[in-house]
C-alpha positions in Angstrom: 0.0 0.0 0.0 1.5 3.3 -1.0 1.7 6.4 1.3 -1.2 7.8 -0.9 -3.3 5.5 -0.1 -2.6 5.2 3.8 -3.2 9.0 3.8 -6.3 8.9 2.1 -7.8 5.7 4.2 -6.4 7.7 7.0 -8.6 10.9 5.8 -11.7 8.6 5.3 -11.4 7.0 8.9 -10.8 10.5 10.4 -14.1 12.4 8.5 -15.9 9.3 9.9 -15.3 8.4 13.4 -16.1 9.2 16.3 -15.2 11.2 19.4 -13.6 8.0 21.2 -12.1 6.5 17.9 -10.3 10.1 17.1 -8.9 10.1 20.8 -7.2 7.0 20.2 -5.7 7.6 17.1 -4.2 11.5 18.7 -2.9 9.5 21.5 -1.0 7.1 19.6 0.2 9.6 17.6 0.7 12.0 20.6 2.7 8.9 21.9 5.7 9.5 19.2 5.8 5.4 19.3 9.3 4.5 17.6 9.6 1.6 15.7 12.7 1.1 16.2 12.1 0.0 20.1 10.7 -2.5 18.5 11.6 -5.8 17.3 9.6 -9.1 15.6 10.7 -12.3 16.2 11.9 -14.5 12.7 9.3 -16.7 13.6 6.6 -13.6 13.8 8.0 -12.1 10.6 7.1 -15.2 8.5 3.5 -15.3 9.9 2.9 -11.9 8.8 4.9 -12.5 5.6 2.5 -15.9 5.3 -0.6 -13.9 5.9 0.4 -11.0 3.1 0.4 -13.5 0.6 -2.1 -15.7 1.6 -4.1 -11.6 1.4 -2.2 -11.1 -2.2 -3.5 -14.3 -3.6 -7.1 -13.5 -2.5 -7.8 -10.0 -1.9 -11.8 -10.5 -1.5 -11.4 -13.6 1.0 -11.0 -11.2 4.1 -13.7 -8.7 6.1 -14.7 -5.2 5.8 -13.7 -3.2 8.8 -17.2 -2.4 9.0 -17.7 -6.0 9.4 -15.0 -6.3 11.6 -16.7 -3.3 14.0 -19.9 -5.2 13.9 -18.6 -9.0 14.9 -16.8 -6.9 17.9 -19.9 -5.0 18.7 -21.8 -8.3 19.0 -19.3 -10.0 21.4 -19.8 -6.9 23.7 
């Protein structure tokens, strides 16, 4: 995903959410997390790098975040 695109999906999810959702997102970015005090495990790195192309092979096969929101909402 190019930084276009994060900006714009970033854009979308700001102009939509709300109050508590915004709060989160300006504390993490209040936070000034560095990535670089962080570090994956090999094993971790190949799950994710499994998973991105299990998600370039078939791009439809996963959920919506709305869908996402609502199977959360339900288990509240």
């Amino acid at each position: 995903m190019s930084s276009a695109d994060i900006r714009e999906r970033l854009h979308d999810f700001i102009n939509k959410a709300d109050d508590k959702a915004l709060e989160a997102l300006y504390s993490i970015v209040q936070s000034g997390i560095d990535e670089s005090d962080y570090t994956l495990s090999k094993e971790h790195k190949a799950l994710l790098e499994e998973r991105l192309e299990e998600h370039e092979k078939y791009p439809n096969s996963g959920s919506s975040w709305e869908e996402v929101k609502d199977r959360i909402k339900r288990k509240l």
